[in-house]
C-alpha positions in Angstrom: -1.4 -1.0 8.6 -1.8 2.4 8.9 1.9 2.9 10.6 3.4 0.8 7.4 1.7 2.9 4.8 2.8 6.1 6.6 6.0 5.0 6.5 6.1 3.7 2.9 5.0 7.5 1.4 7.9 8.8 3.0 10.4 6.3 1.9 9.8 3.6 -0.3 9.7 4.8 -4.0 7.4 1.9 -5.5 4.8 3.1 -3.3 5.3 6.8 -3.9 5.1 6.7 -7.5 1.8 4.1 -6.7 0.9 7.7 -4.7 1.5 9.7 -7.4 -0.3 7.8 -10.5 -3.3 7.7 -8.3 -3.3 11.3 -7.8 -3.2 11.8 -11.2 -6.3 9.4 -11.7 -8.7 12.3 -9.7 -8.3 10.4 -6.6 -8.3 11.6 -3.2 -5.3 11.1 0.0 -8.0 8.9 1.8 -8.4 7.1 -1.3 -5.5 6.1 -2.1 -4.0 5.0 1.5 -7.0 3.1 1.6 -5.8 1.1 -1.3 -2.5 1.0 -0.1 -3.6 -0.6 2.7 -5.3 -3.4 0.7 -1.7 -4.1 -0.7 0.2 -4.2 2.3 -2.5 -6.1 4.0 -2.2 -8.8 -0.1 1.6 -8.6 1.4 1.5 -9.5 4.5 -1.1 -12.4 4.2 0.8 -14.0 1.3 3.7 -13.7 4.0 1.7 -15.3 7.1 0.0 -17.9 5.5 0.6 -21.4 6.1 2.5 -23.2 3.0 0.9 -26.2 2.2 2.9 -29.9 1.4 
């Protein structure tokens, strides 16, 4: 997760400008990759999950 996120900031503008708003809200760098996490981790389950019949 960690590796994706890292790799997002530097090149993916939806999560840059994710970055940037949060920043703005007072929050810190742990902060918000720790909430960036959350979404990639949201992604990635809603991509791995079985789909039901």
């Amino acid at each position: 997760m960690h590796r994706i996120v890292q790799t997002r900031l530097r090149f993916d503008l939806r999560t840059q400008d994710c970055f940037e708003r949060r920043v703005k809200e007072g929050k810190t760098r742990r902060e918000i990759v720790r909430c960036l996490k959350r979404c990639v981790a949201r992604e990635v389950f809603h991509l791995v999950r079985p789909t039901q019949p």
